[in-house]
C-alpha positions as CSV (number, residue, x, y, z in Angstrom):
1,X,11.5,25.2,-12.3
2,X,13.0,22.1,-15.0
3,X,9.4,20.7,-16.1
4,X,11.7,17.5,-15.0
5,X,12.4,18.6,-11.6
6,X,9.5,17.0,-9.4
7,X,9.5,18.8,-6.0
8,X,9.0,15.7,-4.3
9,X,12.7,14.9,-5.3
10,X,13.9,18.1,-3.5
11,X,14.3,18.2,0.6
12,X,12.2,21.0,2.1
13,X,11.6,24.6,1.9
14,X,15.2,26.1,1.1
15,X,15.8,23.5,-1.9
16,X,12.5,24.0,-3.0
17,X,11.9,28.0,-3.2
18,X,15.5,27.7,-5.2
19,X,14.4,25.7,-7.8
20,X,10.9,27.1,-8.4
21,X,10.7,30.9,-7.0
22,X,7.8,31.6,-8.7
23,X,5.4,28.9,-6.6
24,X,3.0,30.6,-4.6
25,X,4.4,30.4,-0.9
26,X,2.7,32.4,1.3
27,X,-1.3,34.2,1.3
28,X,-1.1,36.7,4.2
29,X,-3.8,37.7,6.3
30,X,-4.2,40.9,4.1
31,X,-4.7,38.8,0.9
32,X,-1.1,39.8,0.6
33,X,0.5,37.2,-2.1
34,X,4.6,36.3,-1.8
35,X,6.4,33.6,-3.8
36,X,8.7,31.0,-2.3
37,X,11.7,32.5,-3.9
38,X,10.7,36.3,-2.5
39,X,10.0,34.4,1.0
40,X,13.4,32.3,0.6
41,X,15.5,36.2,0.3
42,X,13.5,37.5,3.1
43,X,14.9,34.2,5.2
44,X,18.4,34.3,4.2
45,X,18.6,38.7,4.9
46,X,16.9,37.8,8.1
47,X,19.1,34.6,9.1
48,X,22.5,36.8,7.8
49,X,21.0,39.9,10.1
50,X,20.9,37.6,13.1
51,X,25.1,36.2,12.5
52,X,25.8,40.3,12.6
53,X,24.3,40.6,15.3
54,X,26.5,38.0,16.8
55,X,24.5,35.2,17.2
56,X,25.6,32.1,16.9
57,X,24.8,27.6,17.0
58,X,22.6,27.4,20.0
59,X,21.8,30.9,21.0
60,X,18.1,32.2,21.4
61,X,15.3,34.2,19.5
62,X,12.0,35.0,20.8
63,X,9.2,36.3,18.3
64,X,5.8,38.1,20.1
65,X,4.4,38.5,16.5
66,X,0.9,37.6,15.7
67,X,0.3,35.7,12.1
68,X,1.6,36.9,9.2
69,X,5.0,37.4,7.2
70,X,7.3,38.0,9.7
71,X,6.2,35.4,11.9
72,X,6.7,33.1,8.9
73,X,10.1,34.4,8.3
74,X,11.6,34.1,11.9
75,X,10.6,30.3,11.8
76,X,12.5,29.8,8.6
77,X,15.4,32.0,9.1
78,X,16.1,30.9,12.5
79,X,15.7,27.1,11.2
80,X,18.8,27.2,8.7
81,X,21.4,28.8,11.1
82,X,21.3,26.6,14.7
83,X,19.4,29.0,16.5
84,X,16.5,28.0,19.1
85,X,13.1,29.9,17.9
86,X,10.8,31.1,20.8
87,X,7.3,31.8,19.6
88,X,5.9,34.1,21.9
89,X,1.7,34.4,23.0
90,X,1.0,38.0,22.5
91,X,-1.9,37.9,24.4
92,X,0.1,37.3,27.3
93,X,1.0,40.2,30.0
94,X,4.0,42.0,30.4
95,X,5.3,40.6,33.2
96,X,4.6,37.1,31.5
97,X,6.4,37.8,28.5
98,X,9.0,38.8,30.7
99,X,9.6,36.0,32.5
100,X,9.8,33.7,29.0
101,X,12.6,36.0,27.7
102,X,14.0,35.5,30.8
103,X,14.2,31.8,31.3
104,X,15.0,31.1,27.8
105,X,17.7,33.9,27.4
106,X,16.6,35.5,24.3
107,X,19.7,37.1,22.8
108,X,17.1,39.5,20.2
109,X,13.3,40.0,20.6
110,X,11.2,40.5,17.7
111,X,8.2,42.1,18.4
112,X,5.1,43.2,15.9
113,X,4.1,47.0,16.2
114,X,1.4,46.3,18.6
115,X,3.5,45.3,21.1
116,X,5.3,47.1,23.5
117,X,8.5,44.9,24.7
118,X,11.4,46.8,25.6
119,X,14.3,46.4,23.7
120,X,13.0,44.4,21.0
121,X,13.3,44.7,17.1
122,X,9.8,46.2,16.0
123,X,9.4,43.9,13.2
124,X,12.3,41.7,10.4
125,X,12.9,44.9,9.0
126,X,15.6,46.3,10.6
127,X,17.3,42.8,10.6
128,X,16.9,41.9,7.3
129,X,18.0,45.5,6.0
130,X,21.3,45.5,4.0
131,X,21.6,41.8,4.0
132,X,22.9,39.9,0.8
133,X,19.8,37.5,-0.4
134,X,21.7,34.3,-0.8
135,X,22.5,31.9,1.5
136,X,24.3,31.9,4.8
137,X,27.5,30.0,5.6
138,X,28.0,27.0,7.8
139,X,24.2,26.6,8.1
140,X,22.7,23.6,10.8
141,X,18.9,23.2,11.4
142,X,17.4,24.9,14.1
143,X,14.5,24.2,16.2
144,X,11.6,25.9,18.3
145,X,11.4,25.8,21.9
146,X,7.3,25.7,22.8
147,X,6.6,27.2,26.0
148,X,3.7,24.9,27.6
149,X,0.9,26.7,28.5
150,X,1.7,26.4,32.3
151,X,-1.4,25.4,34.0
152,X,0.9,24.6,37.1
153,X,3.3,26.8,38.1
154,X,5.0,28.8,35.6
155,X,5.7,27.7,32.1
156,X,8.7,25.7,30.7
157,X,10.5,25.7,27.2
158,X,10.6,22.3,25.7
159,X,14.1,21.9,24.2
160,X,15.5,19.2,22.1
161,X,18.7,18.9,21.1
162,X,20.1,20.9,17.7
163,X,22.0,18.7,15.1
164,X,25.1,19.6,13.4
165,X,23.7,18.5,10.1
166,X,21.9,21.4,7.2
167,X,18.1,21.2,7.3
168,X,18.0,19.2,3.8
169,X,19.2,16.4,5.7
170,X,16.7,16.1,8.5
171,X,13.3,17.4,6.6
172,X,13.1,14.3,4.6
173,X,12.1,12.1,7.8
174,X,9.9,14.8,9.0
175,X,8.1,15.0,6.1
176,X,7.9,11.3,5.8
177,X,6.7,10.9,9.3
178,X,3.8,13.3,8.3
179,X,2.7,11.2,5.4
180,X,2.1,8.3,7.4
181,X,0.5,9.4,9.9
182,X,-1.9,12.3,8.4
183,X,-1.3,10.9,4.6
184,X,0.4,14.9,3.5
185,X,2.4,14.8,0.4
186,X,4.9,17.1,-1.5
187,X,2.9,19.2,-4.5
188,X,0.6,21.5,-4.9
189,X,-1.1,21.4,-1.6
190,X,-2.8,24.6,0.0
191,X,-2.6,24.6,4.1
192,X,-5.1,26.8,6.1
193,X,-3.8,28.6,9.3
194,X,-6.9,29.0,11.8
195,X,-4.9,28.9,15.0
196,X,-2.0,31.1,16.3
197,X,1.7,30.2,15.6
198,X,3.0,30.6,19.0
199,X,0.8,27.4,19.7
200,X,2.9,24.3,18.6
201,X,0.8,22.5,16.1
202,X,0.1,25.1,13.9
203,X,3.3,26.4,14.3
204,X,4.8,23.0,13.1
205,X,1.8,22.6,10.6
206,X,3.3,25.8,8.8
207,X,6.9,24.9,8.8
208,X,6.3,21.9,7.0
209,X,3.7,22.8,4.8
210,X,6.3,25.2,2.9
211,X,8.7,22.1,3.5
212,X,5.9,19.9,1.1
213,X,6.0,23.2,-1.5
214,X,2.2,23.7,-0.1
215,X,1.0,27.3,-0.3
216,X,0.4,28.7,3.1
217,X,-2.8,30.7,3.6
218,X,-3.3,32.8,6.7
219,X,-6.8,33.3,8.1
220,X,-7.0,36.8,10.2
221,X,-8.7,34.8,12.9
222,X,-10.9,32.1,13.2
223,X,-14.6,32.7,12.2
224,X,-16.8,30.0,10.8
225,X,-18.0,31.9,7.6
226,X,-14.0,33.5,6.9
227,X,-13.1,30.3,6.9
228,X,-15.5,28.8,4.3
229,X,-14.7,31.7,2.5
230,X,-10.8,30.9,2.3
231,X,-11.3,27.4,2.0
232,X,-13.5,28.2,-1.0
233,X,-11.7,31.0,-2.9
234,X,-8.0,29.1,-2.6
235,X,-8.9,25.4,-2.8
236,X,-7.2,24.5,0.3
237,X,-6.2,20.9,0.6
238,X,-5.2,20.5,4.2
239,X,-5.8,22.5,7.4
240,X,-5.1,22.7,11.1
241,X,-8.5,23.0,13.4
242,X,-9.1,22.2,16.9
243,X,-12.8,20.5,18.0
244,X,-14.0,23.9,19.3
245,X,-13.7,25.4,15.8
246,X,-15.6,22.3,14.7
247,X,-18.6,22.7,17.2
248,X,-18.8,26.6,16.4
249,X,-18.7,25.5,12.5
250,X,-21.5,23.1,12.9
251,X,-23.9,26.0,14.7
252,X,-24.0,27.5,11.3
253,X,-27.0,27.2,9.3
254,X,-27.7,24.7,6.8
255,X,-28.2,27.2,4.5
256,X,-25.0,28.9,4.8
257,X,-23.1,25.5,5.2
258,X,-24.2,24.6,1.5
259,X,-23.5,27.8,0.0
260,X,-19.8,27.1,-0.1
261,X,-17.6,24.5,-1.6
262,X,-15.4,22.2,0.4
263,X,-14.7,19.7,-1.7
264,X,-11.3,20.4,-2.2
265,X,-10.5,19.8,1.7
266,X,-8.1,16.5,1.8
267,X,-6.8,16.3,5.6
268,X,-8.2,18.5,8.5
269,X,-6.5,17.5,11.3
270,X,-7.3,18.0,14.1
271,X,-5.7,17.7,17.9
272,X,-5.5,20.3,21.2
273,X,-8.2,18.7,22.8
274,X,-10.8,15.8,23.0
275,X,-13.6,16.1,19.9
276,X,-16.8,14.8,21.0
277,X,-17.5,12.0,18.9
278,X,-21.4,13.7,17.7
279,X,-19.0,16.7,16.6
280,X,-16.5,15.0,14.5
281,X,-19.2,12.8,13.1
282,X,-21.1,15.9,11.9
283,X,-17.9,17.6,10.3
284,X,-17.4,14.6,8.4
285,X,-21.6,13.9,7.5
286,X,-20.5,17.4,5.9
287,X,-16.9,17.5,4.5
288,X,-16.0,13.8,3.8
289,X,-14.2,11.7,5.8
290,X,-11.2,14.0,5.9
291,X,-10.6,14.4,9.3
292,X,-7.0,12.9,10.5
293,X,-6.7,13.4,14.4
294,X,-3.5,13.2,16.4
295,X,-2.5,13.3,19.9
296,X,0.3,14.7,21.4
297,X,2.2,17.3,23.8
298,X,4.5,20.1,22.6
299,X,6.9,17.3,24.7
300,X,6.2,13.9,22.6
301,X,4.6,16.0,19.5
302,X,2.7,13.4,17.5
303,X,2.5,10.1,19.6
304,X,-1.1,8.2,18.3
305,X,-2.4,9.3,14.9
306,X,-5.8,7.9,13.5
307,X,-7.0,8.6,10.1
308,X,-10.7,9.2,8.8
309,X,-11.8,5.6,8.1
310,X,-10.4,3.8,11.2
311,X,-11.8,6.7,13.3
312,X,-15.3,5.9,11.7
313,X,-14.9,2.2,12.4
314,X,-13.8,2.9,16.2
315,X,-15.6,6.1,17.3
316,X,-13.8,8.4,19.8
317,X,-10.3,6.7,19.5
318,X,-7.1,9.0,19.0
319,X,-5.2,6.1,16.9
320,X,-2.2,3.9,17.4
321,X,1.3,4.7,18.0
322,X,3.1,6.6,15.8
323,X,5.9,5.3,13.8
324,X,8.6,5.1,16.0
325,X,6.2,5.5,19.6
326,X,5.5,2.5,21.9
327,X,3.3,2.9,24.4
328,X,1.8,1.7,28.3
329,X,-1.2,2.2,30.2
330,X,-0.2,1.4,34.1
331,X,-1.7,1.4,37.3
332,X,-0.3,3.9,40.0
333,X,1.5,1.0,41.6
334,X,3.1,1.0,37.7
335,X,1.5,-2.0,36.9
336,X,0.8,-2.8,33.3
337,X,-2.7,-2.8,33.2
338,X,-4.7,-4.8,30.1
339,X,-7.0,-3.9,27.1
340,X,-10.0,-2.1,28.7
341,X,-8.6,-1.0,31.7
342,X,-8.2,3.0,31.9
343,X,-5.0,3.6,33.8
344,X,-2.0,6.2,33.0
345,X,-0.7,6.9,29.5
346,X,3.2,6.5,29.2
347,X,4.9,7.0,25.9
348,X,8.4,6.0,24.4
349,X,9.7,7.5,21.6
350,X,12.8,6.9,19.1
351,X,12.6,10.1,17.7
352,X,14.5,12.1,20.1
353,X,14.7,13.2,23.7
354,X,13.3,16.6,25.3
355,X,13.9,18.8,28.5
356,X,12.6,21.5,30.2
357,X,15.0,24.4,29.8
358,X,16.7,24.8,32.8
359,X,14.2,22.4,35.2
360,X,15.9,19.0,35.4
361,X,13.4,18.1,38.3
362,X,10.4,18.7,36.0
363,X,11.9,16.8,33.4
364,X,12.7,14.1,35.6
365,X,8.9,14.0,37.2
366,X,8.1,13.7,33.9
367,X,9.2,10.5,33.3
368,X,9.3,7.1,34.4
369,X,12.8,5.6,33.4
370,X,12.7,7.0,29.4
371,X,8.7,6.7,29.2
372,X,7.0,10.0,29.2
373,X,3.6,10.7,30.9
374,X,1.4,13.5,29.2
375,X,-0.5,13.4,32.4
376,X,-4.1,11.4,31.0
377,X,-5.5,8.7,32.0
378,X,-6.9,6.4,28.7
379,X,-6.9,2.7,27.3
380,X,-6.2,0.6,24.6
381,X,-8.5,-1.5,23.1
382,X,-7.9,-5.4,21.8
383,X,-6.0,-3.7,18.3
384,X,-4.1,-1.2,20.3
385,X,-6.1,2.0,19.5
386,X,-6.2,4.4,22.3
387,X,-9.3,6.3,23.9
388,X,-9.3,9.1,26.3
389,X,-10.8,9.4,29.3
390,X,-9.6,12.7,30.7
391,X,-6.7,14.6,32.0
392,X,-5.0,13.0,35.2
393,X,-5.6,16.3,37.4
394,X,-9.1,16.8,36.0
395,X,-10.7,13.1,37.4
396,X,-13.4,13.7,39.7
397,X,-13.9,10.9,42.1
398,X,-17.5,10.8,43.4
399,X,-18.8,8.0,46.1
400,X,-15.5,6.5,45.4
401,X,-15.9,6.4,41.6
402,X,-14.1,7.6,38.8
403,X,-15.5,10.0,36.4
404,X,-14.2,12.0,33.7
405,X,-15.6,15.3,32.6
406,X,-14.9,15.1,29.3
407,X,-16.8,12.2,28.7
408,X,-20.3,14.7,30.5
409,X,-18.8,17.7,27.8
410,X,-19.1,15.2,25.4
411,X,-23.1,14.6,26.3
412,X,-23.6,17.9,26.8
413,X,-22.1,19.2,24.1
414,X,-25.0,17.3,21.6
415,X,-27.6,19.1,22.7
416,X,-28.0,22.3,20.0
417,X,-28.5,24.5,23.2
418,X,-24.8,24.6,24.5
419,X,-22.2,26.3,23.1
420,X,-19.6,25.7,25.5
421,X,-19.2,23.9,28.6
422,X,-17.1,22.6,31.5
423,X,-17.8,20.2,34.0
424,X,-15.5,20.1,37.3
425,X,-15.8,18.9,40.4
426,X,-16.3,20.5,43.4
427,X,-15.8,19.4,47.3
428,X,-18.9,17.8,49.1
429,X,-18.7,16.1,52.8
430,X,-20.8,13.0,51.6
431,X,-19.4,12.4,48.1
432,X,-16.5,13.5,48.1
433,X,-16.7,15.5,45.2
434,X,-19.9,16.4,43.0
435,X,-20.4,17.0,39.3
436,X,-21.0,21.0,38.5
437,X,-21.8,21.8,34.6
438,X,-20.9,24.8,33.8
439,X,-22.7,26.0,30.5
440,X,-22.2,28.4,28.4
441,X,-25.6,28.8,26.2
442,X,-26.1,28.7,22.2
443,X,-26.7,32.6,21.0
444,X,-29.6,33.4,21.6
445,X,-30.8,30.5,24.3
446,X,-32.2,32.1,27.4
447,X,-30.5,30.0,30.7
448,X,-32.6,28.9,33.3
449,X,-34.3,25.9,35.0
450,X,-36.5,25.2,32.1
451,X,-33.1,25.0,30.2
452,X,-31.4,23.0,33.1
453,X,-34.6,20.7,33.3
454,X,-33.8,19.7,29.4
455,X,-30.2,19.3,29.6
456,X,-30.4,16.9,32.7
457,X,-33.2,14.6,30.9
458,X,-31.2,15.0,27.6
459,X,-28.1,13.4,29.7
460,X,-30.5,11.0,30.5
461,X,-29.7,7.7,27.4
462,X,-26.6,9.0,26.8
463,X,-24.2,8.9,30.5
464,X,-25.3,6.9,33.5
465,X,-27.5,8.6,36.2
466,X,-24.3,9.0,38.6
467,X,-22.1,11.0,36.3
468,X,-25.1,13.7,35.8
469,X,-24.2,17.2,37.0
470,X,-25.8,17.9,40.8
471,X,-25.1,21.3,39.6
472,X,-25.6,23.6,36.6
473,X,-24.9,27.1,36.2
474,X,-24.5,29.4,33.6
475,X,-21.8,31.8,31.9
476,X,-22.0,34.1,29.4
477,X,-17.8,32.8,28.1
478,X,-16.0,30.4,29.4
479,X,-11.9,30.6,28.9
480,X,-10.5,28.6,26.0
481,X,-7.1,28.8,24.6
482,X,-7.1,29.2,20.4
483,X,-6.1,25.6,20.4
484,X,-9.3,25.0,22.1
485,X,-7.6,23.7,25.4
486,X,-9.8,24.9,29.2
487,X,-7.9,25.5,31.8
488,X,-10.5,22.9,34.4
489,X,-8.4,24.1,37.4
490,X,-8.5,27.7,36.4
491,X,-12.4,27.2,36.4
492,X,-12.4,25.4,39.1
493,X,-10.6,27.6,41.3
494,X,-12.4,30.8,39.8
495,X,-15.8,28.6,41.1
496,X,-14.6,27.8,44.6
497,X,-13.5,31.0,45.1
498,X,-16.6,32.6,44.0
499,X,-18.5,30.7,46.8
């Protein structure tokens, strides 16, 4: 590159990998090194396999492709040529992945080795092969359609609209919006990946990571020590992490916490779920105040950020709006409801509009004129910062009152016994509903009354008497997404049923 040429000057990914091709772009999960300007020729062979093939503006590619290359690849060749990108969960079944290529009309299906879906490419090779390197014709940005995770009923693709307009011309606001909520720049940044890409923040968190010129390091999987390792050996700047990798970090010993250098960590941002405030505390007693937290849906993507210092001044909260996001908390009569007062989250945002493919009835249930409901219940204090309570759908109501599991996870979660832990609430013909914990132990922490003895008293200064648990029981795992997210009503039907 022109010693001249800043990459800060040049908009995103394409422009970039062109005017520097020898810049480190991605580290795969083999310790496999490829430069933006190898990556770039991959993208164009790939986006020009995909026109010969027929596809065209608009049309539909699914990928069930685990991290690595190829998974980077499809993101970037389908983003420069108009086509919708469908990031598929491998660990789903067959008949699940089925379904998705169904409903979203995937024209070509590009599968890894390891899995067996009929009729898919195996792979970007035989796409790519015999394509010219340089850029396509006519090319328009793309965009991914995220499946949600479909805790009710079956999942939905989240599709936005596609502009006419080349990539260059939209990544500049994207990559704006990035810096002011979670302070990332152009340069010589190095992002971690910890989570999969068919989720939709870390999927993002890649794209525009190459978009900033940032080298993109792929971790295998998550595992506390791996991760200390990469972070170590390639001076990552910024990561992606979820509170679950957080509390699983934090079991480590001191020992092996201090034998590896972090200082090089800038932003770890976090989001998926709710990060009990003794856990991000602890992260940040240990890295820095470097944690950035934002909350979202794959529908709104980043509606409240908050960054490291005004976290620390207001534990627990997720942050203000986002540029461009207003926000209301209302009553179920849809009554604006004042500082203080938990009631339903509703978000507006200029940024663009969303619908579920092919479900205008759960789009429209969705919303509430144009204000969007992720489905939790929160607040906003005097300054407009929000804090959760807890998912809608997850509020147990006791006695006739209101309590919110995550807030007893949260409690629970302190004590160095308990690895895991979800807290539901289960039918009783006085109550209503009671509180059931159900722990999963630290390694090496034998369960039992003795255990259940400690955990109640250690409940004891830190929730009041009536949200303790009338009930806990043990498990040996309890079922988290990658992204850290529990399925309450899958545990709570697997308990009721279990009676």
């Amino acid at each position: 590159m022109d010693p001249a040429t800043d990459i800060a000057d040049l908009p995103g990914f394409y422009a970039i990998a062109q005017a520097d091709p020898g810049r480190r772009a991605v580290v795969g999960p083999d310790g496999s090194v490829v430069s933006y300007g190898e990556l770039l020729a991959t993208v164009n062979q790939v986006s020009h396999g995909l026109r010969a093939r027929g596809l065209r503006r608009g049309d539909v590619v699914a990928g069930v492709l685990r991290n690595g290359l190829d998974a980077v690849v499809m993101l970037m060749a389908t983003g420069q040529i108009g086509l919708y990108y469908v990031p598929i969960n491998w660990h789903l079944t067959d008949s699940e992945i089925a379904y998705i290529l169904g409903d979203c009309d995937a024209r070509i299906v590009v599968a890894g080795p390891e899995q067996a879906v009929p009729g898919a490419e195996t792979g970007i090779g035989g796409l790519a092969e015999g394509q010219p390197t340089g850029p396509p014709g006519e090319r328009s940005a793309g965009a991914v359609m995220w499946y949600t995770s479909g805790t009710t009923g079956f999942p939905k693709g989240v599709q936005r609209p596609l502009s006419d307009a080349e990539p260059e011309a939209l990544t500049p606001l994207y990559t704006w919006f990035l810096g002011e909520v979670v302070d990332l720049r152009p340069g010589d940044g190095v992002h971690l990946v910890t989570s999969p890409m068919y989720h939709s923040a870390p999927c993002a968190h890649t794209q525009f990571a190459l978009h900033l010129g940032h080298t993109v390091v792929i971790a295998p999987r998550f595992e506390p020590v791996a991760v200390l390792e990469l972070i170590e050996r390639y001076q990552v700047t910024n990561a992606m992490m979820v509170p679950t990798m957080f509390h699983r970090m934090l079991q480590l010993p001191g020992e092996v916490r201090a034998g590896y250098d972090v200082s090089s960590l800038r932003q770890v941002i976090h989001t998926g779920a709710a990060c009990p405030v003794a856990v991000k505390q602890g992260i940040m007693d240990w890295w820095g105040p470097v944690l950035y937290e934002y909350y979202g849906s794959t529908e709104s993507t980043i509606a409240f950020a908050v960054k490291p210092h005004d976290w620390l001044a207001r534990p627990g909260t997720v942050g203000r709006p986002a540029p461009s996001f207003e926000v209301r908390i209302l009553d179920d009569d849809g009554e604006e409801l004042p500082p203080g007062e938990p009631g339903m989250i509703y978000i507006r945002s200029g940024l663009g509009t969303f619908e579920y493919r092919k479900d205008p009835a759960k789009t429209a249930a969705s919303m509430r004129g144009d204000w969007y409901a992720p489905g939790d219940i929160g607040y906003l204090d005097k300054d407009g910062f929000l804090f959760l309570c807890d998912r809608r759908t997850d509020l147990i109501v006791s006695g006739g009152v209101n309590i919110y599991p995550a807030e007893i996870e949260a409690a629970l979660l302190e004590h160095p016994a308990v690895a895991d832990v979800a807290v539901i609430g289960v039918p009783d013909p006085e109550w209503g509903h009671n509180v059931v914990a159900l722990v999963q132990p630290a390694e090496g922490v034998t369960p039992g009354p003795e255990l259940t003895s400690e955990l109640l008293e250690h409940c004891g200064p830190r929730i009041a008497k009536f949200k303790h648990p009338k009930v806990v029981e043990y498990r040996d795992q309890l079922p988290r997404t990658p992204t850290g997210k529990l399925s309450r009503a899958k545990v709570r039907q697997e308990y009721l049923d279990a009676l």
